[in-house]
N, C-alpha and C positions, 0 to 999 in steps of 0.2 A: 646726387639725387636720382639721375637715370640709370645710376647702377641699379638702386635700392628698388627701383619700378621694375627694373628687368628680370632681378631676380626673383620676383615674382612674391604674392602676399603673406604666405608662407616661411619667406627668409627669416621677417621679422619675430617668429615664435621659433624657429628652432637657432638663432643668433642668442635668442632670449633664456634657452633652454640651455646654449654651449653656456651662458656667462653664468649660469647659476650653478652648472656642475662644477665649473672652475672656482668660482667662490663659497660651495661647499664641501671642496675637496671634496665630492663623492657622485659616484656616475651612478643614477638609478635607473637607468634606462633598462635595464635586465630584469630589475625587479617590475618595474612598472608594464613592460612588455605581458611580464609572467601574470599578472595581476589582470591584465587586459584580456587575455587566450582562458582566463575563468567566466568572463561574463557570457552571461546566455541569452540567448533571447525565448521572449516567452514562449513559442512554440515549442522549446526544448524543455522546459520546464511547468511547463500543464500538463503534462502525461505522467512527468514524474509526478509531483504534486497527487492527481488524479489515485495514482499508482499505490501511493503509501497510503491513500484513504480507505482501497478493499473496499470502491463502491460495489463492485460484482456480488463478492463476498455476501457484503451486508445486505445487500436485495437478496439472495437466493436466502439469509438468512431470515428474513421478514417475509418471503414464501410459504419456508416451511413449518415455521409458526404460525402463519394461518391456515395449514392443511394439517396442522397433527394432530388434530381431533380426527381429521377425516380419514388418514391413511394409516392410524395405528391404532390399535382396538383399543376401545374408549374407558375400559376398565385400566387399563396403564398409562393411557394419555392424561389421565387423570394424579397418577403418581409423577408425572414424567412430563420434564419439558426441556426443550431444547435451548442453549443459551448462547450458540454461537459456530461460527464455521471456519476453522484455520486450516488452511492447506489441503481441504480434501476431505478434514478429518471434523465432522459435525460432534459438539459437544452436549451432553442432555445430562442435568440433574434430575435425582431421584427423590422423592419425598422419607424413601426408609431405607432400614437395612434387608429386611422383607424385602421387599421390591428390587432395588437395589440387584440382589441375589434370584431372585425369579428372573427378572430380565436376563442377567449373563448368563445364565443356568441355561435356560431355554426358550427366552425371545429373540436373543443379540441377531442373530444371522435374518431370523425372519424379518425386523422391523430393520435390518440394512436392507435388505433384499428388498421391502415395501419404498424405499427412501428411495434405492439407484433406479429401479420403476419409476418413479413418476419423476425424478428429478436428473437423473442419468446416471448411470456408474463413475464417468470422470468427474464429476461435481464431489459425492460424496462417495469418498474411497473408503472411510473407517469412519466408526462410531464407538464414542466412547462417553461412557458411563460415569457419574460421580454423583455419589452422595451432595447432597447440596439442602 
């Protein structure tokens, strides 16, 4: 009995551990090590989390839905709305094929140019147009 004290409280769960790998012929200690070096703690996994939601994104894009009346002339902003921002690249449906074709023809550059102005160049890098 003063061994089992000596050896300290711990003896008892890995004595517990040898006689269960011997009675199922199988050592999972490798596996369950590997299985342990996965869990996270939550500080590593809020950012991630955070990360795949593209809250930035979605705020610059609830921005610029509320300024595109104001920063694009109001006869296109009328055809024209913007529907989302992935990667740099701001996306706007078009009401026509008209429009549509007026915009790339001869607005595309000016109402980038008006976007990286008020919203900055590395926010939105390209804009692109679709029928919608």
């Amino acid at each position: 009995m003063d061994a089992q004290k000596s050896a300290g409280p711990d003896s008892g769960v890995v004595a517990r551990e040898r006689i269960l790998r011997q009675w199922r012929r199988l050592d999972t200690r490798e596996t369950e090590g590997a299985q342990r070096r996965r869990d996270r703690s939550l500080m590593e996994l809020v950012p991630l989390v955070l990360g795949g939601l593209r809250l930035e994104e979605r705020v610059m894009e609830s921005q610029i839905s509320q300024l595109w009346q104001q920063i694009i002339d109001p006869v296109l902003a009328k055809h024209s709305q913007p529907v989302g921002l992935v990667k740099g690249t701001l996306f706007v449906t078009v009401d026509s094929n008209v429009w549509l074709s007026e915009i790339l023809r001869y607005r595309r550059s000016e109402i980038l140019q008006r976007l990286q102005d008020a919203f900055g160049k590395n926010r939105i890098e390209k804009i692109s147009f679709r029928l919608g």
